[in-house]
Structures are given as C-alpha cells and as structure tokens.
C-alpha positions in Angstrom: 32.6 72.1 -60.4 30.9 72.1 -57.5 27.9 69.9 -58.2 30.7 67.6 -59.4 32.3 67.9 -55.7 29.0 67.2 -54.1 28.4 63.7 -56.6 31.9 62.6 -56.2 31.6 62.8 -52.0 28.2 61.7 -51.7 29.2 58.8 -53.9 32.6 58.4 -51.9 29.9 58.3 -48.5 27.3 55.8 -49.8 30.3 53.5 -51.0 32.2 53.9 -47.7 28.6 52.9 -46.1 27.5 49.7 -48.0 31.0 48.0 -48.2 30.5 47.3 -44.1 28.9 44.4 -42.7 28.6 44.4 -39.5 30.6 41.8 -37.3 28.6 40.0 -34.6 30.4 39.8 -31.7 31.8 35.8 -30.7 30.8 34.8 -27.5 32.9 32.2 -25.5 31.1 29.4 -24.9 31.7 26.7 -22.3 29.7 23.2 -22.0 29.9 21.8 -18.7 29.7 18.1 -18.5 30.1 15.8 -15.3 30.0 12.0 -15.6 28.4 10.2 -14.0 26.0 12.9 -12.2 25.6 10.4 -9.7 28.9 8.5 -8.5 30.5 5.8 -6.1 33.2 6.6 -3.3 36.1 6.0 -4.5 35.3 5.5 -8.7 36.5 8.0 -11.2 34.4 11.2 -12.6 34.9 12.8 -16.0 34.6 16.8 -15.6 34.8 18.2 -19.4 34.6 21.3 -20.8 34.0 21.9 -24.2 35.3 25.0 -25.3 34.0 27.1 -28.2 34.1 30.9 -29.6 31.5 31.3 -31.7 32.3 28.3 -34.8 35.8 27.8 -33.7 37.1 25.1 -31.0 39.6 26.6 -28.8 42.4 24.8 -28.7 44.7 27.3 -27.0 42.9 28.7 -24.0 44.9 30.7 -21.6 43.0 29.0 -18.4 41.1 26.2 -17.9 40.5 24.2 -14.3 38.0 22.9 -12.3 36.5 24.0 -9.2 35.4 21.0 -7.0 34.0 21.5 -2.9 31.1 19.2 -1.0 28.0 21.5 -0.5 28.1 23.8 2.7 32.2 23.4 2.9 34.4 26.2 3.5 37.3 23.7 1.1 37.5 24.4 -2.8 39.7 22.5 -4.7 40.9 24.1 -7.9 42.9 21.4 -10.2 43.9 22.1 -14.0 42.6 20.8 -16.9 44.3 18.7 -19.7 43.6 19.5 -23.3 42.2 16.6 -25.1 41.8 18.3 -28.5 39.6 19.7 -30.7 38.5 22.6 -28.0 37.9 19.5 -25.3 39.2 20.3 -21.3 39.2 17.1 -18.6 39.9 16.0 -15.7 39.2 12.9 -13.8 38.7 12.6 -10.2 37.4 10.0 -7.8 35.9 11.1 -4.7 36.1 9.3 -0.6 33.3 11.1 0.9 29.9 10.8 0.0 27.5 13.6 -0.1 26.5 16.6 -3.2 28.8 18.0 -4.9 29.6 20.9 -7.1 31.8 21.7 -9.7 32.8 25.6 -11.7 34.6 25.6 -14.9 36.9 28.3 -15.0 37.9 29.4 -18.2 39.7 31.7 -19.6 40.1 32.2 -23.6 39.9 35.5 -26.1 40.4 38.2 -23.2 36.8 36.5 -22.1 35.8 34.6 -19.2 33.5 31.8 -18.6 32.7 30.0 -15.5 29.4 26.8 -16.1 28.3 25.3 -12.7 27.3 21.9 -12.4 25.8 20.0 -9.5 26.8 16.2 -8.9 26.2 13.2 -6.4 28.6 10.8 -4.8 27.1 7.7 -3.3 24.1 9.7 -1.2 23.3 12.9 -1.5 24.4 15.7 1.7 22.1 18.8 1.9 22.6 21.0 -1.2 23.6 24.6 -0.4 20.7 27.0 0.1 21.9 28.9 -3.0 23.4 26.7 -4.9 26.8 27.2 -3.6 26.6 30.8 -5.2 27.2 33.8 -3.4 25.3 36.8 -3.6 26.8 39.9 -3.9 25.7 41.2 -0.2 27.2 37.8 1.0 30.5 38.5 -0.7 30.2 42.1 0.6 29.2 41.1 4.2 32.1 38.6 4.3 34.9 41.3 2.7 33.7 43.6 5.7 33.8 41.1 8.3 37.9 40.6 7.6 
C-alpha cells in the first residue's frame, strides 16, 4: 500500500509539473513618432504614440499625453492625447518659436508605465540641453533640497 502511495504522489507531482508553461511576462510598449522632425513656425506637428502590450493594441489606456518644452526652458506643457484606434495616441500642435524641441510620451496602460523621448526642430535649431533634457538623479535630488 505504500509503494502504491509513493506511485500515485510522484505521479500526481510530475503531472502537476509538466501541465505549466511558463507565461512570459507582456511588456508595454510605446513608439514614439514626431512629424515632421524638422518643422516651420506656425505649421502643424503630428506627436503619435503607438501603444502595444506585448501582441495586443491597447485601445483603453488609462493615460496618455504629451510632454512638449523648448530645450533649456523651465515651461513643460502637458496636453492629452486622442485615441485614433487600433492602440494609436495623437496630438497635433503647431509651434511660434523657433528653436529644438522635445517631446515625452507619458503613458499609462496595464498597471505599467512608459515614458519614449523624442527630439524635434522648429524652423532653426536653439542649443540642445546638455543632457538631453533628462535629469539625473543627483539633479533631481539637489533641486528637492534646494526647496
């Protein structure tokens, strides 16, 4: 009776074992796009984010907007995004001032976050921002101590 115990449970383990794939985890992922990369005052540009987790276009993400300042400025704009369907995000924004741009898309989808950075031109360039316009994190410490 016992050897029978000992089948039936290692049997009952290596079943248990074999009928599990393992998942791989969906990542969200966010395609920046910015046209045209290098604009006129005053004419419309296309910001679009193409939203995707894993196969599936999301359609029904809990966040999405854009992220728009002129290199070295203090003055972010953050303007929402209009779904166009099939997991597709845009806006479309003309510009007055001339100089480099740059643009985050924020989104938020799946209890994940994604945030692409893009670097665009309107009329002539201005001096790009030392590091990209990204902070690093003993900036964004210094400045949190300095308030």
């Amino acid at each position: 009776m016992r050897k029978m115990m000992v089948v039936i449970c290692s049997a009952l383990i290596l079943l248990a074992g074999c009928g599990k794939e393992e998942e791989i985890p969906k990542l969200l992922n966010v395609d920046l796009t910015v046209e045209p990369t290098n604009g006129e005052k005053n004419e419309p540009v296309t910001f679009q984010a193409k939203v995707t987790y894993g196969d599936e276009k999301v359609k029904d993400a809990d966040d999405v907007s854009f992220e728009i300042w002129l290199a070295n400025s203090e003055d972010h704009e953050k303007v929402a995004a209009t779904h166009k369907g099939d997991g597709i995000y845009e806006l479309e924004k003309s510009f007055a001032e001339e100089g480099t741009y740059y643009v985050y898309a924020h989104v938020t989808a799946r209890d994940m976050h994604n945030m692409p950075k893009e670097e665009f031109v309107i009329g002539n360039p201005s001096s790009p921002e030392d590091n990209g316009g990204s902070k690093s994190m003993d900036e964004m410490d210094h400045e949190e101590s300095d308030k």
